[in-house]
Steps between C-alpha positions, in 0.01 A plus 500: 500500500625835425406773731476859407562784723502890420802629634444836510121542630464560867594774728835296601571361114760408424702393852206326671352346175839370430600350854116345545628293127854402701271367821207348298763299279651327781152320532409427168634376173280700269700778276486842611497763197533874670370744254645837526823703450785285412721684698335583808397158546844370405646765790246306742554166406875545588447515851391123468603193471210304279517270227525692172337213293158565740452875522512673200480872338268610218608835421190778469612859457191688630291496839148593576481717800190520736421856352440379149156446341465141533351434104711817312821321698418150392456607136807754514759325695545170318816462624423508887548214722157513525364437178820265428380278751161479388548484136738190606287293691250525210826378241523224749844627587417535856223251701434781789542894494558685879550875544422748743507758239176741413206294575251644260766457232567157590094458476503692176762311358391184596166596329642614173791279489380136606053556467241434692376140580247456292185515708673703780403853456703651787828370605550547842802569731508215812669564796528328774376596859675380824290330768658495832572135651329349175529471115527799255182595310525631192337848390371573159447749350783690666471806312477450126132574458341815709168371340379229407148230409410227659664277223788662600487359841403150408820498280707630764358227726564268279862572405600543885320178548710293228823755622489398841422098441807457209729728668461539894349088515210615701197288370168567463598863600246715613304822359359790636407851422623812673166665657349712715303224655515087539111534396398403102335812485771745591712703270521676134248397227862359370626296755145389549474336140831353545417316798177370296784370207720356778216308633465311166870423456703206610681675697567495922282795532413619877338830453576835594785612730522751712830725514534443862500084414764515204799497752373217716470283126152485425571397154766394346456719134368855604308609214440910411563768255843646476404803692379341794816203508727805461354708815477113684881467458656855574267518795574197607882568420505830725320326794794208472759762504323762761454190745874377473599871547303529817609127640863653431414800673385257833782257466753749507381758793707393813712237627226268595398519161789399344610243698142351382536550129820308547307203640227527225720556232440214283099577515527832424734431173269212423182741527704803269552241263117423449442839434803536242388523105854369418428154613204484260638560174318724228184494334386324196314676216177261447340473187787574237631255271841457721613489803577813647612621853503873647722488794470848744650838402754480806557132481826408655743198412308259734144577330681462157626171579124362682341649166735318260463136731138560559406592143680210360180275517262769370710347163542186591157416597384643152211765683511682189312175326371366776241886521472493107298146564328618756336817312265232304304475857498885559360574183204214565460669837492868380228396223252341731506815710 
């Protein structure tokens, strides 16, 4: 397998994109082909040791920066990274594309480069969402689409479904919407219809879910539009970081306190580490004719590395296939509406 990983997207590219390669290769014996700068990635691969025959350069002279127009860029800049990456997976010069470059580019490009599942009208971005002392869920949409139909939802469901059975091994996985209320009746005149579509699929579907239940696990595929996954995740994201700040702040004020944060050391670090995105790798782009992971903006060495292992089976396990045969069913569902 040959794994392809834009070397310059990220706020840390190329130094922690580079190292995550070095760490990820010890553990694997896929190829690694960094796209990016020849140079600068040559400059940071010399600080390793790493077998030369494994990681690999694919030189692309241009980068797409957060600030560009996501569609002009991926039509302009044919020689990013960006687009190099994408345009190679769909050569079949690459099995699985990672970057935490631009990520309405990456959507964009993954859109106009690779297509659209036929029968999938929205791809969706899938990210997954830590549950403390129990398995990950997995979120989608995580912000790709603001608005969306009911369809929409059922395909999300069903993509997260096949996602988290073919890639995470959880079986029989289970589906619930993000609403207001547990009750049928609750919600949007959207989220409503989509709970009627869910009801007809195949799939583990459990109902609505409350906000307050998603970090206790109440299912294990949260299903919403890309506006409400995206507020789900940075709130949730600032209440994980304001409530290590503040247990900082109490196991550091006095002696006493100290002398206890010695003795519950290991819990502590084991607790940080539930809430830390870099453990989870990135998050797959559903619904596109590839496989394609966005890993975060800031993503250090350690979450490049978990992305690259973790997103290995996402090609492996042939998802891309596996939710083009599964659209046959949606459509069925959607028509008897």
């Amino acid at each position: 397998m040959r794994i392809l990983l834009d070397g310059m997207g990220g706020d840390h590219a190329p130094l922690e994109i580079v190292k995550g390669a070095v760490e990820a290769a010890k553990e694997i014996t896929h190829t690694i082909v960094i796209i990016g700068d020849q140079k600068k990635i040559e400059a940071e691969l010399k600080k390793y040791k790493y077998d030369k025959k494994q990681i690999l350069i694919e030189h692309a002279s241009d980068v797409i920066d957060n600030c560009d127009a996501p569609v002009k860029a991926v039509r302009t800049k044919k020689e990013s990274s960006m687009v190099k990456g994408i345009t190679m997976v769909k050569e079949g010069k690459g099995d699985l594309f990672i970057s935490a470059g631009n990520s309405g580019a990456l959507m964009a490009g993954s859109l106009l480069i690779l297509g659209r599942i036929q029968g999938i009208d929205r791809p969706a971005m899938a990210s997954i969402y830590p549950i403390l002392g129990g398995q990950a869920s997995l979120l989608v949409d995580a912000g790709a689409n603001a608005e969306c139909k009911p369809d929409n939802l059922l395909e999300f469901a069903t993509m997260g479904s096949i996602y988290m059975e073919k890639v995470l091994g959880r079986k029989n996985p289970k589906v619930g919407i993000v609403n207001i209320g547990a009750e049928e009746t609750k919600g949007t005149t959207v989220t409503k219809a989509a709970h009627e579509l869910l009801l007809k699929s195949s799939l583990n579907f459990v109902g609505n879910v409350e906000a307050r239940e998603i970090p206790f696990g109440a299912s294990d595929v949260i299903v919403c539009d890309g506006f409400v996954g995206n507020v789900v995740l940075k709130l949730t994201e600032g209440m994980a970081l304001s409530v290590l700040k503040k247990l900082k702040e109490t196991l550091t004020a006095g002696l006493k306190a100290k002398l206890g944060t010695v003795l519950l050391y290991d819990k502590i670090k084991g607790l940080k580490s539930e809430f830390d995105y870099s453990e989870y790798g990135g998050a797959p782009i559903l619904g596109v004719k590839g496989p394609i992971v966005k890993m975060h903006g800031a993503s250090n060495s350690n979450a490049v590395k978990n992305t690259i292992l973790k997103g290995i089976p996402y090609a492996e396990q042939n998802v891309v296939q596996t939710i083009l045969d599964s659209v046959l069913e949606l459509e069925e569902i959607k028509i008897s509406e």
